[in-house]
C-alpha positions in Angstrom: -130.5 68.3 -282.2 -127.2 69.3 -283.8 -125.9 70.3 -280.7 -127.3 67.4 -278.3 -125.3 64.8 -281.1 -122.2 67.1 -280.3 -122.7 67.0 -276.7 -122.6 62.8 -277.2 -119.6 63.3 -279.5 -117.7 65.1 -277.8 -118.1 62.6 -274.7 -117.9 59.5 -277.1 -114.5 61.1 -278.2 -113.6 61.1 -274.5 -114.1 57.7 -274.2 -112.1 56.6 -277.1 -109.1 58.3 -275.7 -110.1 57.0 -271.9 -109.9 53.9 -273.4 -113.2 52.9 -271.9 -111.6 52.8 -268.4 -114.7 52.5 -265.7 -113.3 51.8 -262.5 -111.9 53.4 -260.0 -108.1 51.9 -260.5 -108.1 53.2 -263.9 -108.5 56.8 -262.3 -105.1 56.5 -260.0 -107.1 55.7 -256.9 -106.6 52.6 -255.2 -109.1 49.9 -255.4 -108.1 48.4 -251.2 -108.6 51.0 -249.0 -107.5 50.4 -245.1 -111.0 50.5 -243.3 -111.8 52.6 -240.3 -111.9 56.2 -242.3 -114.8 58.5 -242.8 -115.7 60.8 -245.3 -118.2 64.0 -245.6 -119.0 66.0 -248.6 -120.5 68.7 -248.8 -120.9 72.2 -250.7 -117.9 74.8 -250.3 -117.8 76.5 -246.6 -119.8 79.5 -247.0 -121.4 78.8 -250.6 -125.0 80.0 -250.9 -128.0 77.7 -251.4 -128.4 77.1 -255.5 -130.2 79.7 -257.3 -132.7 78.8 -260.4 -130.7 78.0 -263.4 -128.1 76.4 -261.8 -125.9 72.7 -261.3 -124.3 72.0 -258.0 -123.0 69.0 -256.2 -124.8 68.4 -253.2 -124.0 65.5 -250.5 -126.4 62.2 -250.8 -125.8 59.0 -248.4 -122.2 58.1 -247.1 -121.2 55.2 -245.5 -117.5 54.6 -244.5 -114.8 55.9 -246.9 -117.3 56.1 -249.4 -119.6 59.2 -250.4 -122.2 59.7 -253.0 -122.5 63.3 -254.6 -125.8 64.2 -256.1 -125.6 66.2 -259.2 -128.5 68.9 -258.7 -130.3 70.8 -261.2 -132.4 73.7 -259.8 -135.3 75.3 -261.9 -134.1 74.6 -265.6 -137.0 74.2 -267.9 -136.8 72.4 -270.9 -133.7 70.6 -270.1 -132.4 68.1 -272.3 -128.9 67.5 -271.4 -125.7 68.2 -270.1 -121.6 67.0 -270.3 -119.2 68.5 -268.4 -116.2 67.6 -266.6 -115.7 66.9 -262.4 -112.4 67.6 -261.2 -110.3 66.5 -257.8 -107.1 64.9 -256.4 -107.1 61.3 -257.2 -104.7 61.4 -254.3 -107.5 61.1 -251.8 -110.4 60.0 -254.1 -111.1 57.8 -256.3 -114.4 57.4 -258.8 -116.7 54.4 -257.9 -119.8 54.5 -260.2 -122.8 56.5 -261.1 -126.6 56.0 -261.0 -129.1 57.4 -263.5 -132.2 55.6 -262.4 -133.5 58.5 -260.5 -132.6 60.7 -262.8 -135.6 63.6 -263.4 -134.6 63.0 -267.1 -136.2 59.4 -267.3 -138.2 58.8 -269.9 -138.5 59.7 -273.6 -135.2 60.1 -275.6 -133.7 57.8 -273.0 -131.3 55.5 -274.7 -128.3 53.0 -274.5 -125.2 55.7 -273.9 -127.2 58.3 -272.6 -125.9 58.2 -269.3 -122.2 57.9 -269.1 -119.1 58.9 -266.4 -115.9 58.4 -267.3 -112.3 59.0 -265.8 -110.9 60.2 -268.4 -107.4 61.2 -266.7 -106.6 60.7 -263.5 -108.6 63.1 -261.2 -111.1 64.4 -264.3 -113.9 62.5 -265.0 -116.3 63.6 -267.9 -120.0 62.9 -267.4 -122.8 63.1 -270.0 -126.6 63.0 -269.4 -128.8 63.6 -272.3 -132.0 62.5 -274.0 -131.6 61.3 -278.1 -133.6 63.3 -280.3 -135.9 61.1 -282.7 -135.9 61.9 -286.2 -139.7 63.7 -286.2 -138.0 65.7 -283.4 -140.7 65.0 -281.0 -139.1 64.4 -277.9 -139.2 66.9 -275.4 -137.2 68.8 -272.8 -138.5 68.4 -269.3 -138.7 70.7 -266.5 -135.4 69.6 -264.6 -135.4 70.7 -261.1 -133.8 67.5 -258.7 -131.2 65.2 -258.7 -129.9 64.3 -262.3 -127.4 61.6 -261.3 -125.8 60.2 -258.6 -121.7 59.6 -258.5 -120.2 57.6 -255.9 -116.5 58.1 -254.7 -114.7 56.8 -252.0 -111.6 58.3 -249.9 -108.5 56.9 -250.5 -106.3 58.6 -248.2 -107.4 61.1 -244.9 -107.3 64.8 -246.4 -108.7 68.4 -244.6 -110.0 69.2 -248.1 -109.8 67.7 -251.3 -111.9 70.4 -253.9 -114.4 68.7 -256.3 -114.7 71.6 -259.5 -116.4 71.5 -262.7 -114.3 72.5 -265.0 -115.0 73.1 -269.1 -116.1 71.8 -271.4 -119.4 72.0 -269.9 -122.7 72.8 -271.2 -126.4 72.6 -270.8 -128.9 72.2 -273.8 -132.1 72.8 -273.3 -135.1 72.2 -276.1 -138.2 73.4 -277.5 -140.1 72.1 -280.5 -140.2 75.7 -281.2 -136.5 77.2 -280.8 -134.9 73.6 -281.5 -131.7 73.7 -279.0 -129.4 75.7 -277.4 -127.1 75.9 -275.0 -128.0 77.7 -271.7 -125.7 79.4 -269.1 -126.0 78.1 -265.9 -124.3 78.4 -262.5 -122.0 75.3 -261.2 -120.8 75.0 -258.0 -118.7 72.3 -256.4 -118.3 71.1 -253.3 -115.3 69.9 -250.8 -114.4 66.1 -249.7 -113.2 65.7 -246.2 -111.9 62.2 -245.0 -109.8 61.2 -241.1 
């Protein structure tokens, strides 16, 4: 429980210094985009399918300039959160919004705050998805193994490959009612924006 509150701190603190920025402007892209351009994401040329145990970003619906990236959790059991940080060049994107709504960790522990992305500089945008433990520290992991959020981003500018990284501090907590929580090593793998 310790560590799921510091996984929420440590995003809350992110957020003090962001300044609560939410939209895409605050991140250094550019909120009137000249139509006509056409983005694809997808994983890094040559990248293998995701192993168990792991986090990738994998290409949902696009439409225009703007892409959605599903953030993918494959096999984890007992999940019950995650923060981390998504990097990329603000040059040629720019943050939009996320949806938690089909997130695989609906449900119990869910509350206000526990879905949150933030740019917290411009081209880094911190993300937290956690369940609250209550105070019998009853509520339990779940098997995650699907889509844990969506993010949508649109292209601000035509580029042959604009790399989208997690970068640290990121973490995984997973809990038991037997082992209480820990922190479990994953794989995380990007992917790579193209836009003409």
């Amino acid at each position: 429980m310790k560590r799921v509150r510091r996984i929420a701190s440590a995003l809350a603190a992110v957020i003090a210094v962001a300044g609560f920025c939410l939209s895409p402007s605050c991140g250094g892209g550019d909120d009137t985009v000249p139509g006509g351009r056409t983005a694809t994401f997808g994983p890094f040329p040559g990248a293998p399918p995701p192993p168990p145990l792991s986090v990738t970003m994998q290409p949902g619906p696009t439409s225009g300039d703007t892409f959605t990236i599903r953030i993918a959790v494959k096999e984890v059991s007992d999940f019950f959160g995650a923060a981390f940080h998504i990097t990329y060049d603000y040059r040629s994107g720019a943050f939009v919004s996320m949806d938690s709504s089909g997130s695989f960790l609906q449900g119990a522990g869910i509350q206000p705050g526990s879905f949150l992305a933030v740019v917290a500089s411009p081209g880094d945008l911190a993300v937290v998805a956690t369940r609250f433990q209550n105070a019998g520290g009853t509520v339990p992991g779940v098997y995650g193994d699907g889509d844990l959020l969506v993010l949508t981003f649109r292209a601000t500018a035509d580029t042959s490959g604009n790399s989208f990284n997690f970068i640290a501090p990121r973490e995984v907590e997973v809990c038991t009612s037997t082992t209480g929580c820990t922190a479990l090593a994953v794989t995380w793998s990007g992917g790579l924006l193209t836009a003409n």
